[in-house]
C-alpha positions as CSV (number, residue, x, y, z in Angstrom):
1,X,0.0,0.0,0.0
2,X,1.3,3.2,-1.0
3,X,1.7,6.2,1.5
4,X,-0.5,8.7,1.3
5,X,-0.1,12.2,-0.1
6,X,-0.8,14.7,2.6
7,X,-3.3,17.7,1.2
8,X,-1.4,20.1,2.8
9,X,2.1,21.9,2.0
10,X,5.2,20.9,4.0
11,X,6.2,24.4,4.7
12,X,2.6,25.1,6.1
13,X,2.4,22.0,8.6
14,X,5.8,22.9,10.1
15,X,4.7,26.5,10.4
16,X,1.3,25.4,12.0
17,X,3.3,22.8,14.7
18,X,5.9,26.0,15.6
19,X,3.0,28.2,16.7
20,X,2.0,25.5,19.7
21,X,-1.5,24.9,20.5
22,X,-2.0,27.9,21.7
23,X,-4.9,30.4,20.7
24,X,-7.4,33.0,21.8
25,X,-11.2,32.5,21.4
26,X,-12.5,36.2,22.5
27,X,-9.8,39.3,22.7
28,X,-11.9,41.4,25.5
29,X,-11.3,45.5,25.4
30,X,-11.8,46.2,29.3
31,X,-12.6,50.1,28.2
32,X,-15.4,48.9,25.5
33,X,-17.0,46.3,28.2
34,X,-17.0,49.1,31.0
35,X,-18.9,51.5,27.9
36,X,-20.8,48.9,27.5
37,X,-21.9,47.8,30.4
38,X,-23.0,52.0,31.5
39,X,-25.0,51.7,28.5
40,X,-27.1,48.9,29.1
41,X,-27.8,50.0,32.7
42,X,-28.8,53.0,31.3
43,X,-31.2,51.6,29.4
44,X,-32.8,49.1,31.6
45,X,-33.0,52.3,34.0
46,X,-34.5,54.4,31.1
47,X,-36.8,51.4,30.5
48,X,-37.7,51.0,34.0
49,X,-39.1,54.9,34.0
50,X,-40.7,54.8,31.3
51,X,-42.8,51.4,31.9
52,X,-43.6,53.0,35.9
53,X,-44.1,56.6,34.8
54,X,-45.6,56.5,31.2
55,X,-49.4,56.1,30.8
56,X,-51.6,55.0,28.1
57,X,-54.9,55.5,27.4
58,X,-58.0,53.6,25.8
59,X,-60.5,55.7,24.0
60,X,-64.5,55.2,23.0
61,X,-64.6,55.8,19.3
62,X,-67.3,56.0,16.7
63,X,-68.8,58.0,14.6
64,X,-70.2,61.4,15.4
65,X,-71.9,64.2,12.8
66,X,-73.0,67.8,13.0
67,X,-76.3,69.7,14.1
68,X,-76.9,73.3,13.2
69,X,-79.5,75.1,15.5
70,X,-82.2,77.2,13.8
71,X,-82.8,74.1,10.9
72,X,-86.0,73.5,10.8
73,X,-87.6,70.0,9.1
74,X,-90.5,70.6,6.9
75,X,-92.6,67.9,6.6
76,X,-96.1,66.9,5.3
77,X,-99.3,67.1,7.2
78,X,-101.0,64.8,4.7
79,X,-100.9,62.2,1.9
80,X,-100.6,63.5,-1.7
81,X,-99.3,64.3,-5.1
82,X,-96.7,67.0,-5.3
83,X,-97.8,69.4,-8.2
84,X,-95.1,72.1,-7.9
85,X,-91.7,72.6,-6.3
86,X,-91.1,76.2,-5.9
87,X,-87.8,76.3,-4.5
88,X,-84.1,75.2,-4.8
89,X,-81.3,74.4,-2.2
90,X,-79.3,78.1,-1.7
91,X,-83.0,80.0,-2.3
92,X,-84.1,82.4,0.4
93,X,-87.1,82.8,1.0
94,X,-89.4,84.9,3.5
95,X,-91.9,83.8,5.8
96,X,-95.0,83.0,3.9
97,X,-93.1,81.9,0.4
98,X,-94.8,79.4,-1.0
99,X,-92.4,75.8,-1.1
100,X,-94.6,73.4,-2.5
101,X,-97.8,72.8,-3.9
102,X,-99.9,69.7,-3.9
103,X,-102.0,68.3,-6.2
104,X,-105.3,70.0,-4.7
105,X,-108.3,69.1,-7.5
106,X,-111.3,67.8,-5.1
107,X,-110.3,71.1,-2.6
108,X,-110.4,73.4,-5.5
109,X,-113.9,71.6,-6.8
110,X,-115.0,71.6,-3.1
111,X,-114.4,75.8,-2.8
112,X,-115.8,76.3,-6.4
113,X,-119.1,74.6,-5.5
114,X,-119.5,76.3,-2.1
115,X,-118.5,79.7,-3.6
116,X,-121.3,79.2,-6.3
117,X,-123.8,78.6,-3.8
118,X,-122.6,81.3,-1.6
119,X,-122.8,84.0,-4.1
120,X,-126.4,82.4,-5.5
121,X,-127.6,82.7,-1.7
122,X,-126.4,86.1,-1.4
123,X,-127.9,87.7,-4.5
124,X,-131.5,85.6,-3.1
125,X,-130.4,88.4,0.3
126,X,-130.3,91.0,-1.7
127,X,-133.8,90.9,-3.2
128,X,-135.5,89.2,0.1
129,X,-133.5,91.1,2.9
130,X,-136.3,90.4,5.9
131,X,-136.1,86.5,4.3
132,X,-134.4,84.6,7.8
133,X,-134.3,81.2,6.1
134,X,-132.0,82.8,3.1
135,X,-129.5,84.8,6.2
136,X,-129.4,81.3,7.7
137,X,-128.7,79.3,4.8
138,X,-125.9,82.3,3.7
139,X,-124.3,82.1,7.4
140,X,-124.1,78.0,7.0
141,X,-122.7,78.1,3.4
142,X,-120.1,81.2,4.2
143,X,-118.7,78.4,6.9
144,X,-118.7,75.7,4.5
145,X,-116.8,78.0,1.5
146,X,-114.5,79.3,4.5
147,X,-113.6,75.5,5.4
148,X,-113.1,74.6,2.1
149,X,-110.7,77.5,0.9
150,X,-108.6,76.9,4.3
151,X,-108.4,73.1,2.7
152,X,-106.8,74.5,-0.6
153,X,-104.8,76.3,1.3
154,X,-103.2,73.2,3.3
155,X,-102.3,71.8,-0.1
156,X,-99.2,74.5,-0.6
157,X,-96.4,74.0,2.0
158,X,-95.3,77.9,2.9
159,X,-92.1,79.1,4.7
160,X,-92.7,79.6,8.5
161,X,-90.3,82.1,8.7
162,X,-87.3,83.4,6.5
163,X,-84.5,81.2,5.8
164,X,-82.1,79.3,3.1
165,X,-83.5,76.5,1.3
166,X,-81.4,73.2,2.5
167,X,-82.0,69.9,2.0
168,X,-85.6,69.0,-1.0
169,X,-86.1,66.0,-1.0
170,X,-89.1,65.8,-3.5
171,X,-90.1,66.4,-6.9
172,X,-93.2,67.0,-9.1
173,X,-94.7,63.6,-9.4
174,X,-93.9,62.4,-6.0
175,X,-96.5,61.0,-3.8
176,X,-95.9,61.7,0.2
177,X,-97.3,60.3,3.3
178,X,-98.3,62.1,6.5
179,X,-94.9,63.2,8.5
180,X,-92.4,62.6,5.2
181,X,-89.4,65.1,5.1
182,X,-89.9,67.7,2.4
183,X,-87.7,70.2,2.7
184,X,-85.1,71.8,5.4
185,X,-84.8,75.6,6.2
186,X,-82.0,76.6,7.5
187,X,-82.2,80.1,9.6
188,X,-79.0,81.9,10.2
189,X,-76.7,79.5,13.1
190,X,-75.8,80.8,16.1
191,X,-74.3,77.4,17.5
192,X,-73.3,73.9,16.5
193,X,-73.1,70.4,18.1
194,X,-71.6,67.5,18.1
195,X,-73.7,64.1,18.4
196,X,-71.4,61.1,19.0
197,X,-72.5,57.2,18.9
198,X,-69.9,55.7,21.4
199,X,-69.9,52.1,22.1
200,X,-72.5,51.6,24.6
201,X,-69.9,49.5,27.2
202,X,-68.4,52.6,27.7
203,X,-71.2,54.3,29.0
204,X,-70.1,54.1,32.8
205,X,-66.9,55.7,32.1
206,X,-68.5,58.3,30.3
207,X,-69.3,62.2,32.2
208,X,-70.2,65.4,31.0
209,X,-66.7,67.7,30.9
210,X,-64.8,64.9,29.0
211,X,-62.5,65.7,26.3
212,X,-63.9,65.0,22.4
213,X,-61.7,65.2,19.9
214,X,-63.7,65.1,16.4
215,X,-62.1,65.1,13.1
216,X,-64.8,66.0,10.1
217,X,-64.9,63.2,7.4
218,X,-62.4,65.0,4.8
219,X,-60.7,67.0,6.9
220,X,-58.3,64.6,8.7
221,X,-55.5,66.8,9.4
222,X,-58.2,69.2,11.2
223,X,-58.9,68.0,14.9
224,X,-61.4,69.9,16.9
225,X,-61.1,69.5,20.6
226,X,-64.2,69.7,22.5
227,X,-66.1,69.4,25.6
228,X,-68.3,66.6,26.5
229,X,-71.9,68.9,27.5
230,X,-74.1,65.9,27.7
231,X,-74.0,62.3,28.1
232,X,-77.3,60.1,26.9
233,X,-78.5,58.7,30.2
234,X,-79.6,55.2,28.0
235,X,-77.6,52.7,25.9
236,X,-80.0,52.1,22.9
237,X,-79.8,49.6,19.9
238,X,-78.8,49.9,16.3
239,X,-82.6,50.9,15.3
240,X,-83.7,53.7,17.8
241,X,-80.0,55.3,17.0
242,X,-80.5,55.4,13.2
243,X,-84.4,56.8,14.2
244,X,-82.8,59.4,16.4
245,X,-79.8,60.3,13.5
246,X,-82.4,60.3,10.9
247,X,-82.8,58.4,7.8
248,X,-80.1,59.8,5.6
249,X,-77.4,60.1,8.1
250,X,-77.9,56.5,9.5
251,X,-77.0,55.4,5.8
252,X,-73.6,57.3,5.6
253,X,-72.5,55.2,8.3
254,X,-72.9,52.1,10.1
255,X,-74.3,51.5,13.3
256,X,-73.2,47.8,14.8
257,X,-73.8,47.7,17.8
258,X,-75.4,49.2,21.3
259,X,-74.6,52.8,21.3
260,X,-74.8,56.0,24.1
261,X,-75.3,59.7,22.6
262,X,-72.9,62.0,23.8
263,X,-73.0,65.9,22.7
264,X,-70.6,68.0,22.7
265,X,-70.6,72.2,21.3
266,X,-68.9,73.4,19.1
267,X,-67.1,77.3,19.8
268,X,-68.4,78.6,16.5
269,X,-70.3,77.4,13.3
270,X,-67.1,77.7,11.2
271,X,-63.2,76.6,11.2
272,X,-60.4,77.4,9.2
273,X,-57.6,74.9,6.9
274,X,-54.2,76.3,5.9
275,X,-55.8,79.8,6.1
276,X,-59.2,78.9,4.6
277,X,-62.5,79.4,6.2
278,X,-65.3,76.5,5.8
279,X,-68.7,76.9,7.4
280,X,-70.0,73.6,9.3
281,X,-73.4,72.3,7.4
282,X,-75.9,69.7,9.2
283,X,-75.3,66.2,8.4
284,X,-71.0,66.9,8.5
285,X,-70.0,63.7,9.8
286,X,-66.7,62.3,10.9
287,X,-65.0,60.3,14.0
288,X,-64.9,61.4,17.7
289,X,-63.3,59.7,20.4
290,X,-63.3,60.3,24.5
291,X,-60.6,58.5,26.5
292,X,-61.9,57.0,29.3
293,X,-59.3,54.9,30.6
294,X,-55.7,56.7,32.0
295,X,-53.5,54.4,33.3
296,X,-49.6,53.4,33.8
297,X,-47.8,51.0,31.1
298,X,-46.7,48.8,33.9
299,X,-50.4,47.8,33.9
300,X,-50.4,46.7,30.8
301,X,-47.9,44.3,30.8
302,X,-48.7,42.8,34.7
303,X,-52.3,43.6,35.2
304,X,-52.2,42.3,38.9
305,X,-50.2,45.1,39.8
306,X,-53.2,47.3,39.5
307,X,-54.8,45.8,42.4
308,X,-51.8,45.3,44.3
309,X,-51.0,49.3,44.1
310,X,-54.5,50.5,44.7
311,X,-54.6,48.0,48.1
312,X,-51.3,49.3,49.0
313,X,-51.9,53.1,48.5
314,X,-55.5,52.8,50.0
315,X,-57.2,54.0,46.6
316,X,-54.9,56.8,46.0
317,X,-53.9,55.4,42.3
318,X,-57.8,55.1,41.2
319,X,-58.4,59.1,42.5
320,X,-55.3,60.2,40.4
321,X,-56.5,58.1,37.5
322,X,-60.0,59.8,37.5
323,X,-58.2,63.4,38.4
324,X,-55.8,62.3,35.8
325,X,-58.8,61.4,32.8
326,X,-61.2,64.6,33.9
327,X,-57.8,66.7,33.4
């Protein structure tokens, strides 16, 4: 058997066997370790603060949309067929302006007949003055042609005071039914509120005086901070929220679950973007959110702390929290 050929060069074998078996695994610089060492107690200490002193908070969020005062909802007092819109969103108009008028043929045939039998009664006075039966029959038909002309004048939907045409929400050809929205008059605004639907689980952390913070759909950069005025004393469902918000408005946004109203005001019916002005209109809508929860991180991460600190300080760390969530 021949010997075999080593794979390595003569010259680098006897090299390798001069050197010894020495060697060192890890050269250690005793200044970087001590750097190093500063540093990570500096951040474990840095850590440590933050996580004892930092707070976070947990917020009730949903969607929230805006009420002009002075808007008033004109609706119909009875079924019909709408003849005649008169008016356009932007129009103003002066108390008494006609709006719409309804189709109005039996009231119109009603007055016609009672005014021709009025007049024929009264010329029958004229030539029998002393005749009682005529005078009573004139008194009885003046009633019935009276009655009739204030049923013609139902039929045409009039301003009930001076304003700007907003919302018209019907056309010639439309029929209506008792209590149907026609048209909204907007007076001039003095004030604006917020309405919020929060989630109603957060209803007993909720108080009037709570900060709102409401960004308009459109205008995210824009946040308007408020002040809670009013809190909704019931949690109601889906349904009696979108009756309350109103037909159109409950289908610009969803409504999930079991809500609570909360209102807030606004300081003044306009606001201002990179120097712009904008004027709030009814039906903005957007998102608002109240925190109602304040508390330390270290909470967060060991949640039995929270009743270990509040039964060793007596109750000291729940009245900061709520001093700590009115603020």
């Amino acid at each position: 058997m021949s010997k075999p050929v080593p794979i390595f060069r003569r010259e680098a074998i006897e090299h390798r066997r001069a050197r010894g078996m020495q060697a060192e695994l890890v050269v250690l610089d005793a200044a970087a370790t001590s750097w190093g060492f500063r540093l990570l107690c500096a951040g474990m200490l840095a850590l440590l603060a933050f996580v004892t002193l930092g707070r976070v908070s947990e917020y009730a969020a949903g969607p929230a949309f805006v009420q002009l005062d002075g808007r008033t909802p004109l609706t119909a007092e009875a079924a019909g067929l709408v003849s005649a819109v008169a008016v356009k969103p932007g129009d103003h108009v002066q108390q008494g302006d006609e709006l719409v008028r309804f189709s109005a043929e039996e009231e119109a045939s009603e007055l016609q007949a009672a005014t021709v039998e009025f007049d024929s009664q009264l010329a029958k006075l004229l030539l029998q003055p002393d005749d009682p039966a005529t005078r009573e029959a004139l008194v009885s038909l003046r009633s019935r042609r009276d009655l009739a002309q204030q049923r013609r004048n139902r039929r045409v939907l009039r301003a009930p005071q001076a304003g700007i045409i907003g919302d018209v929400r019907v056309r010639p050809g439309q029929v209506v039914e008792p209590g149907m929205r026609l048209i909204d008059l907007q007076a001039t605004a003095t004030a604006a509120t917020v309405t919020a639907l929060l989630p109603g689980r957060y209803r007993p952390l909720l108080r009037a005086g709570d900060r709102l913070r409401f960004q308009v759909d459109g205008f995210h950069h824009l946040a308007h901070e408020l002040v809670v005025s009013r809190v909704g004393e019931q949690i109601v469902g889906p349904s009696e929220a979108a009756r309350f918000v109103g037909r159109d408005l409950a289908d610009a946004f969803s409504i999930t679950g079991p809500v609570v109203l909360v209102e807030a005001s606004l300081p003044t019916t306009r606001f201002a973007l990179d120097g712009q002005p904008y004027d709030f209109a009814s039906g903005m809508y957007g998102q608002a959110e109240v925190a109602v929860r304040n508390e330390p991180i270290a909470y967060t991460f060991v949640p039995s702390l929270k009743p270990w600190v509040e039964r060793v300080t007596g109750g000291d760390a729940r009245i900061e929290a709520e001093l700590s969530h009115a603020r």
